[in-house]
Every structure is written in C-alpha cells, then in structure tokens.
N, C-alpha and C positions, 0 to 999 in steps of 0.2 A: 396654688397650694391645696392640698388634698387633707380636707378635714368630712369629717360624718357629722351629719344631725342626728343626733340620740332620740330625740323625741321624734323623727318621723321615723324612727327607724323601731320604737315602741310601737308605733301608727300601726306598723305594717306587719307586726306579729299576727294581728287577727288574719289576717290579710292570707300568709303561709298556713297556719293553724288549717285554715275552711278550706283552701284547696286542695289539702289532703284526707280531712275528716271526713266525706262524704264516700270516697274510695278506702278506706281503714277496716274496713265488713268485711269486702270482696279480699282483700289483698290478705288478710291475715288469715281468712279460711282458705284460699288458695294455697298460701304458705302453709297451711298447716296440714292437708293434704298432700303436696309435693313431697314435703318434705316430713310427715309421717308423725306431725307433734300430736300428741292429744291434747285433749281440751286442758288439762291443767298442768300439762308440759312445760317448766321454767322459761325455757325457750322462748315459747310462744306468749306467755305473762308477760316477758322483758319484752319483746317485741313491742305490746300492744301497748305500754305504757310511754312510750313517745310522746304519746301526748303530754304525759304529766311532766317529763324532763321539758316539754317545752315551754311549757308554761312557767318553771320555776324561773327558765332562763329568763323569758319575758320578766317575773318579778321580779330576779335580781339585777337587770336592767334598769327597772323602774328607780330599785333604792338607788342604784351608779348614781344616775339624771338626779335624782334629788340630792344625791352628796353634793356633785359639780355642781349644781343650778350654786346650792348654798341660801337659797329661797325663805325667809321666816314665815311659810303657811305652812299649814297642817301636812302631814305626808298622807292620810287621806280623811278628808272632811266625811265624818259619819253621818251618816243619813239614816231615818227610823228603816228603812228597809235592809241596810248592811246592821243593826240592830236584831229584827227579826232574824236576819240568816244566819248571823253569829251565834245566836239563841236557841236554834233550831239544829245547829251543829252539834252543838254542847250536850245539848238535850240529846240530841242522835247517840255522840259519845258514853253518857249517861247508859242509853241502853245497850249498848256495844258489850259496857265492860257489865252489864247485866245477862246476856248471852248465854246458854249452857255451852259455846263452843268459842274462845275471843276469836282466833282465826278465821274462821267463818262468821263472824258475828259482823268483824270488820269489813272482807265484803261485800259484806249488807250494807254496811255504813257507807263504804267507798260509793257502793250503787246509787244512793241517795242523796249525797252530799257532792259527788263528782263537779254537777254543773256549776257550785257554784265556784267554782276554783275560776270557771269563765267569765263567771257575773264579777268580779274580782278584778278579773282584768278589762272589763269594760269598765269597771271603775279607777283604772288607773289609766287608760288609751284616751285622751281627748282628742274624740271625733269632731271634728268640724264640720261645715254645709255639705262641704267637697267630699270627706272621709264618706259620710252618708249615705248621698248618693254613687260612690265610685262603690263602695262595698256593694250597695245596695244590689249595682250590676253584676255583681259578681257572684253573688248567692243567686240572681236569676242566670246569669250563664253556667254556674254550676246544675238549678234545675234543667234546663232546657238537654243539657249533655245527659243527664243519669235519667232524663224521661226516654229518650232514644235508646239510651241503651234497653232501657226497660221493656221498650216496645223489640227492638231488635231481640232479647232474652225470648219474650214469647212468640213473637214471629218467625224468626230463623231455627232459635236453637230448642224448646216447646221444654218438656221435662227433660230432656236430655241436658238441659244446662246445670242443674244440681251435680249429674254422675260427671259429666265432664272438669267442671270449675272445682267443684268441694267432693267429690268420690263418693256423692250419697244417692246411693240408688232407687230408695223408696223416698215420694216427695213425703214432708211435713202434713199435717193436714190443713196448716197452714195456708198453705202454696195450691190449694185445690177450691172449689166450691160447688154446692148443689148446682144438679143444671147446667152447671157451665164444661167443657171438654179441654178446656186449655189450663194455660198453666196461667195462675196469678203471679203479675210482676214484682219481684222486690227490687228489681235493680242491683245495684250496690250494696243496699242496706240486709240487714238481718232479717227483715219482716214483711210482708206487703204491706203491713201498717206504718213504718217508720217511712218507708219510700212516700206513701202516701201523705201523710204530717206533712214532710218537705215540702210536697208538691203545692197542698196550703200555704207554708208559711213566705213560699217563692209567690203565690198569685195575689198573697196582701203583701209581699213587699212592690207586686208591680201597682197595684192602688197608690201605694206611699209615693213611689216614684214617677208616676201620670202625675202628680199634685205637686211634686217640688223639681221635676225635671224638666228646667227651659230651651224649650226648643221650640221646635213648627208642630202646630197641633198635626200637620199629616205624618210628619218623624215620628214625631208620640203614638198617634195611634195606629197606626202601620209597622211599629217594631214593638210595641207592648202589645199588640195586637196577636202577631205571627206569634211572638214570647209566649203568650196567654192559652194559643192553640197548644198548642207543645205541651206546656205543663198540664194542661185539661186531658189532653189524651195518656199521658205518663198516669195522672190520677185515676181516669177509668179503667186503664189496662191494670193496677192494682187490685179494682173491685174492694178494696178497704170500705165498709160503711161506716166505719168511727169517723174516718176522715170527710166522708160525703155528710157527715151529719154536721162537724165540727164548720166545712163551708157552708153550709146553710145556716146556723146558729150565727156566723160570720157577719154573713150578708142581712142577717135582719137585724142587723148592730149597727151595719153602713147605713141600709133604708131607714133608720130613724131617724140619723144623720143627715141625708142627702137621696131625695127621690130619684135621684137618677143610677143612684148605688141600685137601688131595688128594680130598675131595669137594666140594666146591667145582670143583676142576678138572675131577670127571667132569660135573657140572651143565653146564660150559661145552663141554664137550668134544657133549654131548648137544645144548645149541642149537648149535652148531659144524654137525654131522649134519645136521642137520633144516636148516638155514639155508639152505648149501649145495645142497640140494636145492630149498627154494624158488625159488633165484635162478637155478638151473637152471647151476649151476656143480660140482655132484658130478662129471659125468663127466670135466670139465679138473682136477679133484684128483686124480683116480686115475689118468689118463695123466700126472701129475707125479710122483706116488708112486710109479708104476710105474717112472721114467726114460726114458720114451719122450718123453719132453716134448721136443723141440729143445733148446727155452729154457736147459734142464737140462742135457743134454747139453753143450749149447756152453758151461755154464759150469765142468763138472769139466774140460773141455779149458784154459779159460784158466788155469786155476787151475796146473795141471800145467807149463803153457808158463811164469807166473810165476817155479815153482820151478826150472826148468830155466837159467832168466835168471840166477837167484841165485846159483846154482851155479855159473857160468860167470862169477861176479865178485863175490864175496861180500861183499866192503865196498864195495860200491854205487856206480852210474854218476852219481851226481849229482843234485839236483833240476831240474826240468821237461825232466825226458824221456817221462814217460807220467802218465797220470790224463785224467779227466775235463778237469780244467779246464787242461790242457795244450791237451788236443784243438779248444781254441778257437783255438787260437793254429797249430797241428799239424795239420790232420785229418788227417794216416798214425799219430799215436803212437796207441799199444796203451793200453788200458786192463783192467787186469788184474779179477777178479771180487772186490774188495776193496781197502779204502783199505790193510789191512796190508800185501797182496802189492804194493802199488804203493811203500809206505815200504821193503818188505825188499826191493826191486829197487833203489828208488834209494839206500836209508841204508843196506844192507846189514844185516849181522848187528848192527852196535851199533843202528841207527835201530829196527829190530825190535823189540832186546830193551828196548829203554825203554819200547815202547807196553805189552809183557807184564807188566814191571814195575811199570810204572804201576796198570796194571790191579789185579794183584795185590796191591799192599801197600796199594788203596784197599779192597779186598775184604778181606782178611784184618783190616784194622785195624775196621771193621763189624761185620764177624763173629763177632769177637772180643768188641767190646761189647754186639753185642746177645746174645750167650751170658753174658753177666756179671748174673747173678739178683739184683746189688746196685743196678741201676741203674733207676730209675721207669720204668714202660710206657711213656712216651711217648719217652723219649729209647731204648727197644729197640725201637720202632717206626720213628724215624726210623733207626736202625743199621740193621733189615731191610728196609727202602726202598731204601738205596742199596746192599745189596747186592744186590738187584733190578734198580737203577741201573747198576750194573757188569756184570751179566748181560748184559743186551741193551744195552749198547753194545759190552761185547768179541766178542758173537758176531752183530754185525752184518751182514751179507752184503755191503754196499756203502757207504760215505761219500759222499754227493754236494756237493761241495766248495758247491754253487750254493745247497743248502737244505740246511743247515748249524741247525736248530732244534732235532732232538732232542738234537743232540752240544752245542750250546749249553749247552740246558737242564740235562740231565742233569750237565755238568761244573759250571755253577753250584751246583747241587744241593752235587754234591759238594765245592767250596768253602765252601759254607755251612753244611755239617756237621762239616766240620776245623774251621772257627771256635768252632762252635759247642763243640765236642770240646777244641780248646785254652781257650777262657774256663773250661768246668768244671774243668778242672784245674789251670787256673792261678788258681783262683778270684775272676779276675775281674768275674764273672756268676753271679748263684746263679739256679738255671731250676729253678722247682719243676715237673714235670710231675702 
C-alpha cells in the first residue's frame, strides 16, 4: 500500500531549499540578462521569490502534520530565542511603517528579517543524529562543487565571465584587488564575500562532522581531508579578507577548545602561505595587511561615517534609508560597511542591541552545552558547530541582502538545534548519539 511520511517529507524540505540556494545568484542574473529584465523587473522579483513560496509550503505542511498527528503539545514550544526574533521583527516593523517611503522601507525590512523565515523552519524540521550528518554532507558537497567552479570562473574564463554569464562589461570593484591581475572568485554567489562566508561555514561543518561521523579514521581523514583542500582553495581564489579573518577568529575558539584544533589551524594557515603565492596573490595580502589597500581604507572611513550617523540620532531614522538593497531603488543612499551599521543607523540603539543579543544568548546557550561533559559527543559536536555558526555570522563584514544563503543557512542550523535542544529536555525525543 502506497502511503507518505509527512514528517520525513518536512525533513527534506531543507534538504531541496540548499540545493538550489547556492545556484539562485547565478541563475537569476543570467536570466536576467538573457532575457533583458532589469533589476526591479516584476518578472524578475516573482522569479527570485521562490524561495518564499517554498517555504510557506514547508509551513503549511507543518500545520497539515500537526492537524493529522492530533498531538496535545504545543505547535511550537517557545524558546527565549524565537522570543528575541519575534521582538526584533516587530521592532523592525515598527520602523518600517516609520520610513519616509513604506515600499522601500519594506525591502529593508524583507532584507533583514528574511533569514528568519529559515530559523523558523528549523524550528519546526526535527533533525535527528542521521538528518545532521546527512545534511551536513551536503552543504560540504555543495561547497566542494561551487569552489571548482570558482576556480574554473578565474582560471578558464578570467573577466570574461561577468560579460559572458551577466552582460557586464566593466568588472565591480568588487571583483578586482590591488596587486593582484586576476579576477576575484564569487562563484555563484553575488560577491567574493558571500562565496567566501560558505567556504567557512563548509570547513566548520567538516570539524562538526570529523567529531560525529563513524567510520575508519583513514575514511575520515582522507575524504574531509581532499574536502578540506577544495574548500581552502575556493576560499583563497576569493581573496575575501573578512572571511580569512572570520577563520582565524574561528580557530582560536577551537584552540581553546582542543590543542589539536590549533594545529590543525597552523597546517591550514601553512597551505594558506604557499597558496597565496601560487596564485600570485601574496603581494595583494600584504598591501591589505599593511592598510594601504584603498579597499581597506575606504572601509574604516564608512564605518566611522556610520557611527557618526548614530550619533547624531540614536533611535534611528527609519527603514529604507541606506543598504544595498535600498540603493536599487536610491542610487545616492549610502551603504555603510556592514548590515549591523546600516540596522544601528536606521533601528538605532534598540535595533542594534537585538542583533547583539541575539547573537549572544544563541552563543552562550552552545557553549554552555557543549561544556556539559554529561552530554553524548555528538550532541557537543553539534553545540560547537553552531558556536562556530555564530562566530562568522556576527563578525561578518557585509550582509548582501541579494545572496542571503549563508545567513539562511546558518539561522536554519540554528533553529534546528533549539529544537532539537527543546525535545531533549522536554523529553519528547530521546536522540541516542
């Protein structure tokens, strides 16, 4: 007899969601090019929101499952952190309809509150040991494919890949750097920054999964190993230093951890060396470490200009006044060197401290467990993942409201570890690791 499991079939929504997310950049500036939309072409808007219809679908699946179950628990157990985000929505809203433009204003809002529509449905997907690690593979086979191509972008096809794929003939300045002759990888994504982030949040999920994934330590280190190379070279061919700084602040989280994380970090720090030199990109690191870099320069300026803004109005001028995805709408608004500086400009001091906070009681609640020696390796393996997870998303250098994939990610992640965090203890679910 031919029946469906609803609940593995919720399982697997994240599952479809991320093997298209990472390709979502590429594919809708292609289309938009071929096919001649401009940037704020109806067309092109309906296209890109796929995402959101799929996620509703996800949710109204979830209610289905809970009508059929007919279950007397909560339809979702509140936790202080879906408290925060709820808080911080509202508050968002707040400023929204404060906006000199609502239209625009909401944009801003969408920009900002997007990811948590994912955290959302990590709160309502329970991931088991299995789900964990199978996902886990998956977000590393999705790095390992969009590092190649990355490399194949600037090896095969050099600037030529811009006028080719998106019809833009002069690169970004983006896409360029001091010293260097080539072209900076974005892959897929919108930015060499965003490709970059991935390539991070792929090489602490292959940590996570070295610690919970049983097999032969030569399996393990022989396939996270090759894995490891691949996304290291995806990362350098970026030259992103937000991201090279964010694995460094990473790995001195592990080394406090575990001394062998902190060799480990020298091994990478050594291909790092040697890499850089291959690609003939040593000289553009050291005029950026030096501070001579422009790049660099003009970004401790915006930074200083944001604070200066805050200053000068501290509970915030409203949404869509500046960002990225204002500037579609605006090309004079300012875009400050960070999605936080552009929340503490428009939310002010309350919009600010929600993202800190957020931040923070997802970190310390982690932290917390994965320091509790009474808990199975595998659930203090997924505890110091996502406070890896929160590493590099709070000290991210830029939000690109457009490719919006690691912030996704990452927040689903951490919805699906509060689940997972509230079933143990409310003993719901017994999760042998």
């Amino acid at each position: 007899m031919f029946s469906i499991n609803l609940r593995r079939l919720l399982v697997w929504f994240p599952y479809l969601l991320f093997l298209v997310i990472p390709f979502h950049v590429f594919i809708s500036l292609y289309l938009s090019f071929k096919m001649g939309w401009g940037i704020n072409d109806i067309r092109l808007i309906l296209f890109k929101m796929w995402k959101e219809i799929f996620l509703i679908l996800g949710f109204l699946l979830f209610f289905i499952l809970k009508i059929l179950k007919l279950k007397k628990v909560p339809i979702l157990q509140l936790h202080k952190v879906d408290v925060l985000v709820l808080s911080f929505s509202l508050i968002g809203m707040l400023y929204t309809l404060g906006g000199a433009d609502f239209g625009i204003a909401m944009w801003s809002y969408r920009s900002i509150t997007y990811m948590f529509l994912f955290y959302f449905l990590g709160r309502i997907v329970d991931f088991e040991k299995g789900d964990w690690v199978k996902f886990g593979f998956t977000i590393l086979a999705l790095g390992v494919i969009t590092s190649i191509i990355g490399v194949i972008q600037v090896e095969y096809f050099g600037p030529e890949f811009h006028a080719i794929f998106y019809g833009e003939d002069k690169l970004h300045y983006v896409f360029t750097s001091a010293d260097y002759d080539k072209l900076r990888a974005s892959s897929t994504f919108v930015s060499v920054h965003e490709f970059g982030l991935f390539m991070i949040l792929c090489l602490f999920s292959s940590v996570f999964l070295f610690i919970i994934w049983k097999g032969s330590k030569v399996t393990k280190y022989v396939t996270l190993g090759l894995i490891n190379l691949i996304l290291l070279v995806g990362l350098i061919y970026s030259l992103s230093r937000s991201s090279f700084l964010i694995l460094i602040i990473g790995f001195l989280f592990l080394s406090i951890r575990k001394l062998q994380y902190l060799i480990f970090g020298l091994v990478v720090a050594l291909v790092f060396y040697y890499a850089l030199d291959f690609i003939g990109a040593f000289d553009s690191f050291r005029t950026v470490a030096s501070g001579k870099d422009p790049s660099t320069q003009g970004h401790s300026s915006i930074i200083f200009t944001a604070i200066t803004d805050f200053l000068s109005n501290p509970i915030g001028i409203g949404l869509g006044e500046v960002g990225v995805v204002v500037r579609r709408f605006k090309p004079e608004a300012i875009q400050y060197e960070g999605e936080f500086f552009n929340i503490l400009v428009q939310m002010g001091v309350l919009g600010a401290s929600f993202v800190v906070l957020m931040s923070y009681k997802v970190f310390t609640i982690s932290n917390r467990e994965f320091k509790n020696q009474e808990n199975e390796i595998g659930f203090r393996a997924i505890s110091l993942y996502i406070s890896l997870l929160v590493i590099s998303l709070f000290f991210r250098d830029l939000i690109l409201p457009r490719d919006q994939m690691n912030f996704s990610l990452g927040w689903f992640y951490i919805g699906a570890y509060l689940t997972l965090l509230t079933n143990r203890k409310s003993g719901l679910m017994e999760f042998k690791f």
